[in-house]
C-alpha positions in Angstrom: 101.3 78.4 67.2 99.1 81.6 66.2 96.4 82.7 69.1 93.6 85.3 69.2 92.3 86.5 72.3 88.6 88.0 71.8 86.8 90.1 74.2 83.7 91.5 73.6 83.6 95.5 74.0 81.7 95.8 76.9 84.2 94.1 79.2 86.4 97.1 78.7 86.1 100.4 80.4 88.6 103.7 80.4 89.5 107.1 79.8 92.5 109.2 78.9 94.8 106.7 76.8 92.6 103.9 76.1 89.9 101.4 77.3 90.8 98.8 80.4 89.3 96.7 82.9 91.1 93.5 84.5 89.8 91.5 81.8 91.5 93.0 78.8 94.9 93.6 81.2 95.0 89.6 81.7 94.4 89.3 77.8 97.3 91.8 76.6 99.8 90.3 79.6 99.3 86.9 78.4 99.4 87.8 74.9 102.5 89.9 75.1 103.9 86.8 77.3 103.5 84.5 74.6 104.7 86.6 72.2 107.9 86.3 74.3 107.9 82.8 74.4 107.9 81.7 70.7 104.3 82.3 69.9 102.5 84.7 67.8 99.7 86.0 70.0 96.9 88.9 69.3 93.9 90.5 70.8 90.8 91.7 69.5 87.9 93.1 71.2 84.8 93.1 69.2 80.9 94.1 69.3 79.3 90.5 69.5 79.4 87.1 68.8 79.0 87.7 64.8 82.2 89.5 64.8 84.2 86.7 65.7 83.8 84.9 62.1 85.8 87.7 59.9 88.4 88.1 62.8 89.3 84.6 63.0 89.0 84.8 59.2 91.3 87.7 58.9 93.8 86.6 61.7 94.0 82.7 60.7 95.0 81.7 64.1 95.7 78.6 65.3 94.0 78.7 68.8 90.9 81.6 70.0 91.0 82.4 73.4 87.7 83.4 74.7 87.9 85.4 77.3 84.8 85.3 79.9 81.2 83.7 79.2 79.3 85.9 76.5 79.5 83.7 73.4 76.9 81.1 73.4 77.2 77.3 72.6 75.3 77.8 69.5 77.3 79.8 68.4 80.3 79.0 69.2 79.0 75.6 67.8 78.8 77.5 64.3 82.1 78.9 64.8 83.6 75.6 64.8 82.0 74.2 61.3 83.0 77.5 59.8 86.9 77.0 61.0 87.2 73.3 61.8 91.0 73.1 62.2 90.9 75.9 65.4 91.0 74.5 68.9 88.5 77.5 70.8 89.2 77.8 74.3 86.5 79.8 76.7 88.5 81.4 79.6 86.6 81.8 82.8 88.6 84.5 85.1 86.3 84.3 88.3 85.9 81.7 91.0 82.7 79.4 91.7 80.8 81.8 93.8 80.7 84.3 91.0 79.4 81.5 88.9 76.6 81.5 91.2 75.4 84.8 89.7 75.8 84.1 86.0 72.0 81.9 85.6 74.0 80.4 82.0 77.3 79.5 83.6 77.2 75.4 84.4 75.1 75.0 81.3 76.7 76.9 79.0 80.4 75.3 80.3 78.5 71.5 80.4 77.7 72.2 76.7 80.8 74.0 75.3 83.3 70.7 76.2 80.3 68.4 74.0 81.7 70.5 71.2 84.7 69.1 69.0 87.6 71.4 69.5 86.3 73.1 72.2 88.0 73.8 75.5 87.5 75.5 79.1 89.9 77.1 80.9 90.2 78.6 84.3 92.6 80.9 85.8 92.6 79.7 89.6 94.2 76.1 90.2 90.9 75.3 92.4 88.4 76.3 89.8 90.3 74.4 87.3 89.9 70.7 89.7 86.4 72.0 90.4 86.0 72.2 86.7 87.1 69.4 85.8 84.9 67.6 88.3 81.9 69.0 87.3 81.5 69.5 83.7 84.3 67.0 82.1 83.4 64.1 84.2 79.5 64.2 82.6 80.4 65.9 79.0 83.8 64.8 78.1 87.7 64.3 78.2 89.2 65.2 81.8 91.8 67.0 78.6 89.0 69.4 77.6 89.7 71.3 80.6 92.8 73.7 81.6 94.3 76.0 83.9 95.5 79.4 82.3 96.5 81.7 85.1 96.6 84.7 85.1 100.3 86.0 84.0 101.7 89.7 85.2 105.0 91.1 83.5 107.7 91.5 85.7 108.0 94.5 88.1 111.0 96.7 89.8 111.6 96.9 93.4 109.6 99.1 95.1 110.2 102.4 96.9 109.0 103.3 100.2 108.0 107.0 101.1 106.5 108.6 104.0 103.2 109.7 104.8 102.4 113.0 103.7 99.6 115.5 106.0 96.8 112.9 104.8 96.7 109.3 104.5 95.8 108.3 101.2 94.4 104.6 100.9 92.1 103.4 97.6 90.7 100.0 97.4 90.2 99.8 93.5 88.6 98.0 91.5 84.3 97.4 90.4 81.9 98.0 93.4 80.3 94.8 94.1 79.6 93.1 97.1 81.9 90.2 97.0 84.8 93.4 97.0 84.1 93.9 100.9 84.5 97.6 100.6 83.0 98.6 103.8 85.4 96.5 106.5 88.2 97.7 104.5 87.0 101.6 104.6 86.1 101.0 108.1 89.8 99.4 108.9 91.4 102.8 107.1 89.4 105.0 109.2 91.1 103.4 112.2 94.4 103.6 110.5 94.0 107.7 110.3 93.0 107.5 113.8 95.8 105.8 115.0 98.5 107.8 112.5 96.2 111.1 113.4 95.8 111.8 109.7 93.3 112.9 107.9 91.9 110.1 105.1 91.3 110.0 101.7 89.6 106.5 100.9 89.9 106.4 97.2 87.0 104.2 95.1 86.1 103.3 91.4 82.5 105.2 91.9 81.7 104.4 87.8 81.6 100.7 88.2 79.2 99.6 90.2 77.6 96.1 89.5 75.9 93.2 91.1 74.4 94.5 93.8 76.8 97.2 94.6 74.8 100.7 94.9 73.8 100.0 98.4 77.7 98.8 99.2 78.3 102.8 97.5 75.1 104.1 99.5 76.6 102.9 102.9 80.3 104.2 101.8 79.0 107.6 101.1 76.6 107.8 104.3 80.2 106.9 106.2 82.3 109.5 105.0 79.5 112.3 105.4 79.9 114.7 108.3 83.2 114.2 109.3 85.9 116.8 107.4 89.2 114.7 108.3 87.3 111.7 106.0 86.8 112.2 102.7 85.2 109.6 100.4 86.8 110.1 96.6 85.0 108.7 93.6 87.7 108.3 90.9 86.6 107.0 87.1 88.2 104.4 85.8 91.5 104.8 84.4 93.7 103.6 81.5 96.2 100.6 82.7 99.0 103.0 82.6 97.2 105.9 84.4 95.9 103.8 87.1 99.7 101.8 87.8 100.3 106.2 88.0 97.7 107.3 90.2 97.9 103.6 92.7 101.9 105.2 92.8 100.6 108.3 94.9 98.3 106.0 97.5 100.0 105.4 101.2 98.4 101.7 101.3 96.2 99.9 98.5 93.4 97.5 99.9 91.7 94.4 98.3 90.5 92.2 101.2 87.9 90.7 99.1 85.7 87.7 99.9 86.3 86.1 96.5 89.4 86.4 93.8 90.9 84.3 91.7 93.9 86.6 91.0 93.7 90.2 91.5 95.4 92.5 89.4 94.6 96.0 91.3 96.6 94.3 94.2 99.9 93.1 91.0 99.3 96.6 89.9 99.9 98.3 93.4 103.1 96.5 93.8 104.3 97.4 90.0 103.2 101.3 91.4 105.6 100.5 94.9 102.7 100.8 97.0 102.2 98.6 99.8 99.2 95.7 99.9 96.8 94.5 102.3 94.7 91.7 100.5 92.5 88.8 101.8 94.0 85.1 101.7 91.9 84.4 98.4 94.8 86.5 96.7 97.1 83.4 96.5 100.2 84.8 95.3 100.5 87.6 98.0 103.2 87.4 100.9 101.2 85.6 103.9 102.1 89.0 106.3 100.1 91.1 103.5 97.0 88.3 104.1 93.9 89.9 106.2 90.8 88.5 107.0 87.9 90.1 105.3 85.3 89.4 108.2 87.4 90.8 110.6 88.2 95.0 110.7 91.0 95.0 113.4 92.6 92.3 111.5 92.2 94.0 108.2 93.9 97.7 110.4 96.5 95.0 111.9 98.0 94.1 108.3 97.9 98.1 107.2 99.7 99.1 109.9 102.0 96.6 109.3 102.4 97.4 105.7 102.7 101.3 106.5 105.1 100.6 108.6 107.6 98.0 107.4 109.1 99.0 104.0 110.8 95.6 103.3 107.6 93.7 102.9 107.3 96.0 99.1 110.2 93.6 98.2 108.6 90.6 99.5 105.6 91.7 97.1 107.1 91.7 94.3 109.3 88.8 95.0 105.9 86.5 95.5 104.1 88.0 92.8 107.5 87.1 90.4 107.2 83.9 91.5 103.5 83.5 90.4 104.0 85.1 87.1 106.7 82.2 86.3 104.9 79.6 87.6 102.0 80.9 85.1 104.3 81.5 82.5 105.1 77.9 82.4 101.3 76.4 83.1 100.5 78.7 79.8 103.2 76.9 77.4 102.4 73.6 78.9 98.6 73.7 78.3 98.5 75.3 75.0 101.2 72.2 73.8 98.2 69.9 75.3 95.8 70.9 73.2 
């Protein structure tokens, strides 16, 4: 079986060795993955929906992978006539509240399964049952719908190395307000007090969306007038430079209210650095798990984590488990289809 996986260009962000964002890191893991498993996988990240003809064209693939909701049912509907022996399958990587935000989403997922060929796919077990609830039920086949997790490639053990003079903790990742940056930059700021440290809170300043220049507003307002807290604004980074720079952080954060995956918190544990995530971050070791409502919770789990260097192993050993599990759930939908 040949796949393509198509992104359009603006889901993909970066500097220094090439474009990045979550989305196209998901792509390239799964594709290299199945690559590794007997198929012959791809990915292609193009302009707009009248690309996708003379790649699929050029490629001849057996199965499109497309990842997110920017293609419309018309066209897509197009698509098919023009290359009626390729199953299509639209990938949706958030969870339902995000959906809430897209105005298009439950129509455009309703009409893309009333299309021969056509399949949805989420990457969160939940969203996949929700899914299948909600738009196969009404529109078609329970079998039009699938669960493609989210793969990461396998990791080493960590290390685990002191604090330096200042405590260096970045919650990565798009500013939005569904991220919960301010409990978790508040949480930090009682983690230098009680390691009397200086902080560096480390943000991705150049994506902000959804709502998320007051969320920045409030973090910069926080940080001002105090010089042992400093607020850093980093750009977005290439996959390789970020795994780099989230290797020099004392702590990563990503108590979020909503995930279906997570791949700044997989990427902190490839980098060695220890986690404190929200319980929505499935794969994570339960001692890593904060609530994001709750601050003294959230500096509970970081102290923790700063402290006890065998819950790094326990990372990676969790998030190894995950990959395989998705590993498998990949092979076994794609030979459903």
């Amino acid at each position: 079986m040949k796949l393509l996986f198509l992104l359009k260009r603006n889901h993909e962000y970066g500097s220094g060795r090439g474009p990045s964002s979550g989305l196209l890191n998901s792509a390239r893991f799964a594709s290299e993955m199945l690559n590794a498993n007997g198929f012959m996988s791809d990915v292609v990240l193009v302009t707009d929906g009248n690309d996708i003809d003379r790649e699929v064209t050029k490629a001849r693939p057996n199965v499109v992978v497309i990842e997110a909701l920017w293609v419309t049912p018309t066209k897509l509907g197009e698509l098919r006539r023009l290359h009626p022996r390729v199953k299509w399958i639209v990938r949706y990587h958030s969870d339902i509240p995000f959906l809430g935000l897209e105005s298009v989403a439950f129509e455009w997922l309703k009409e893309y399964v009333r299309i021969a060929n056509v399949f949805v796919a989420a990457n969160r077990e939940s969203t996949f049952l929700d899914f299948s609830l909600a738009i196969a039920a009404e529109n078609g086949p329970a079998g039009r719908i699938l669960y493609l997790p989210t793969y990461y490639p396998r990791v080493d053990p960590p290390r685990h190395l002191p604090i330096q003079k200042v405590l260096r903790i970045s919650c990565p990742g798009a500013i939005r307000p569904f991220k919960n940056h301010l409990n978790q930059a508040l949480a930090a700021i009682r983690l230098s007090e009680w390691l009397n440290k200086p902080l560096e809170f480390y943000v991705n300043a150049s994506r902000v969306e959804q709502g998320g220049a007051a969320v920045l507003s409030n973090l910069r307002a926080l940080f001002s007038g105090n010089p042992r807290l400093k607020l850093v604004e980093e750009p977005w980074l290439s996959h390789r430079d970020f795994v780099l720079f989230l290797g020099g952080m004392d702590l990563v954060m990503q108590v979020s209210f909503n995930e279906t995956f997570n791949i700044c918190a997989a990427d902190a544990v490839a980098a060695g650095t220890p986690i404190v995530v929200s319980p929505e971050v499935s794969w994570a070791p339960r001692e890593a798990m904060a609530s994001p409502t709750d601050v003294t919770d959230i500096f509970h789990r970081g102290r923790t984590a700063l402290l006890d260097g065998s819950l790094g192993s326990r990372d990676v050993s969790h998030l190894t488990r995950w990959s395989e599990e998705a590993r498998v759930a990949w092979v076994k939908g794609l030979r459903s289809i």
